[in-house]
N, C-alpha and C positions, 0 to 999 in steps of 0.2 A: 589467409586470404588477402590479397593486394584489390583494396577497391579506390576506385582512382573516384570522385564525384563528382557530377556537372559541374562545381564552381571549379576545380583544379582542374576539369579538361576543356575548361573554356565555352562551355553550352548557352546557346542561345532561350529566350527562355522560350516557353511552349506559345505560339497561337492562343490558346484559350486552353482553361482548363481542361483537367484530362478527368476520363470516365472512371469513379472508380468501382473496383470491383472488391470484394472480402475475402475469395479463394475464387482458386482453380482449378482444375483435373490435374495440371500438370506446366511442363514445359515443353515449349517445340525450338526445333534445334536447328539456326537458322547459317546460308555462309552468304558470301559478299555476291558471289553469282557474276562478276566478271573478272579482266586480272587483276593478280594479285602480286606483285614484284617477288619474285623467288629468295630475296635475302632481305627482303620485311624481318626472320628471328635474328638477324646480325644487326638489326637498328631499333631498336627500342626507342629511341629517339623520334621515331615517325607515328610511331601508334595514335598519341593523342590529336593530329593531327590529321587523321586517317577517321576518325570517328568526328571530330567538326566537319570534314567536307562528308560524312554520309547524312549527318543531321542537315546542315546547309543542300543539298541538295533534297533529302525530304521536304525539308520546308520551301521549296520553289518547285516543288514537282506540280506543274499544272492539273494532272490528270486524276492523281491518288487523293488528292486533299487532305497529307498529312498533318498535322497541327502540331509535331514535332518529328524529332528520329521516332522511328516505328519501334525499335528495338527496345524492350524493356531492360538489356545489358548488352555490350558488345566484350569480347574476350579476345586478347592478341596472342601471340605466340611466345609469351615471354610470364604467363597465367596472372595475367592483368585484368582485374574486370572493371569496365567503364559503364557505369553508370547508365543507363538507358531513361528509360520512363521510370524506373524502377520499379518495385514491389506498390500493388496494390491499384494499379494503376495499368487501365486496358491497352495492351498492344493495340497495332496497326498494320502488322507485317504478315500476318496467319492468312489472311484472304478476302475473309470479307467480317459482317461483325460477331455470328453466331460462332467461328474459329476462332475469333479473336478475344473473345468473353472465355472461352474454353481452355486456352492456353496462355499462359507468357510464350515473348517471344527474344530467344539467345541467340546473336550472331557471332559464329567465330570469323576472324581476319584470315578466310581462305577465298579461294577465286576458282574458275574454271582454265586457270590456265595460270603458269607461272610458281606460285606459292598454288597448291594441290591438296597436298596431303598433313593431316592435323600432328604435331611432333605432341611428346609427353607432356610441357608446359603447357602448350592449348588444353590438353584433354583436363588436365587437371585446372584450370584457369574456369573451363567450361563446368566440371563437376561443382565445384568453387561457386560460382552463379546460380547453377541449377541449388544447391542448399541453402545458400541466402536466400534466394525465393519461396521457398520452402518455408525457411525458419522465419524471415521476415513478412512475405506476402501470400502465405497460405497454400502456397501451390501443393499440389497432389502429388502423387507418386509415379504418375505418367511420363514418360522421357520418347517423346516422340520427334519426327522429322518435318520438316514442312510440306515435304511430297506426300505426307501421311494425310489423307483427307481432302488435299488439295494439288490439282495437276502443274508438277511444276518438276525441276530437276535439282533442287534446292534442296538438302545441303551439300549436294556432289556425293556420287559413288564411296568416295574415302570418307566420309564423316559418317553419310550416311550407314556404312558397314557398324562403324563405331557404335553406334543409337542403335542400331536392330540387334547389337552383342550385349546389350543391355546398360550402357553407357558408362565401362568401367571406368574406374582411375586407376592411373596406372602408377606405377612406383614415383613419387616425388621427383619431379626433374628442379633444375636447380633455378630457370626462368631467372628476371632480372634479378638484379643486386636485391636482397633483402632492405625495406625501408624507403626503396627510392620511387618517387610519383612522377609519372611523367610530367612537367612543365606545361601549362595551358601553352606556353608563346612554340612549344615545340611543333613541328612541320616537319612536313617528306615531302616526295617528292611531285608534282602533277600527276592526276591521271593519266591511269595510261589512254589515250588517243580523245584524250577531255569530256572524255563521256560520261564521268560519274553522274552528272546531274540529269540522265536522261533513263536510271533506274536504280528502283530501286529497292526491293529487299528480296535477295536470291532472282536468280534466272528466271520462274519463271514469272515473274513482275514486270516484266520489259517485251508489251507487247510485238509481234514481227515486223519489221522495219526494212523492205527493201532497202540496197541489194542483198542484204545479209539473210543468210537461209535462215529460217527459224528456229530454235533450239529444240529440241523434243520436249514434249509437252509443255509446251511455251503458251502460258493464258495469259490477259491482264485480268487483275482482280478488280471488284468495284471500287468506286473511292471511300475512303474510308468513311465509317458511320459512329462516330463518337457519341 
């Protein structure tokens, strides 16, 4: 397992402390919910950079009242796990806080446009997470979706297929260099059209915003309840 930790991915610290919890039912399986640059697996180089601005944008989201990144792990395409809230310690991105006490919550670095579809390194980056959670913060045996329980289109059709096959791992892909952590001072590239900071965890978290049509099953959840 490559775990990269808040100090080496440069993480701001939390608002205030975080809730904790001693186990879970499980994990739910979360993606980015807009785009995602389609050659994000040819740069490894952007990942930790990629995971400060979704925490910096949690922590400025007027609306959710995050107190940090929502995500208890995020997972790149190259079967990286970055550090989230981590183990033991109550999500933010489930929905509201009876989902959130229930499950961790995993995002992989896929979008609804662009980067799509999870490759072998995600899957296994993501398996990778879900057992540290496990071994480290209790969680249960559950391997469920964010659409699961809550109206939303989060983790996308392709991930989502993945989680209802019963969350395999698939044969070892080779993801980055053995040994190497991504650099906190590392960056990619802006958002695309600057709108990270205006959602945030899966599509359906970005209430409908004239002129853009609404997404299918597009709710805003409450603000979070720590």
């Amino acid at each position: 397992m490559h775990l990269v930790t808040r100090a080496q991915w440069g993480a701001q610290p939390p608002k205030s402390a975080w809730t904790q919890v001693a186990s879970t039912r499980g994990v739910k399986v979360h993606y980015e919910g807009e785009p995602v640059p389609a050659d994000l697996p040819d740069h490894h180089e952007w990942c930790a950079g990629r995971v400060r601005a979704i925490q910096a944008a949690h922590l400025a989201n007027p609306t959710e009242g995050w107190i940090d990144i929502a995500y208890n792990a995020v997972v790149c395409p190259h079967s990286y796990v970055f550090e989230g809230r981590g183990p033991h310690h109550e999500t933010g991105a489930n929905g509201n806080q009876p989902l959130n006490l229930a499950h961790y919550a995993v995002c992989a670095m896929l979008g609804d446009s662009g980067l799509t579809e999870p490759n072998d390194a995600l899957l296994n980056g993501l398996c990778d997470a879900i057992e540290w959670l496990r071994r480290e913060g209790g969680a249960g045996p559950e391997v469920k979706g964010h659409r699961d329980g809550y109206p939303t289109a989060c983790p996308g059709d392709p991930l989502y297929a993945w989680v209802r096959a019963g969350a395999p791992r698939p044969a070892r892909a080779a993801g980055a260099p053995a040994g190497h952590t991504p650099p906190p001072g590392a960056s990619g590239p802006s958002w695309p059209g600057g709108r990270r900071g205006s959602r945030g965890p899966g599509r359906g978290s970005r209430p409908p915003q004239p002129p853009e049509p609404p997404p299918t099953g597009n709710r805003q959840p409450p603000p979070e309840q720590e």
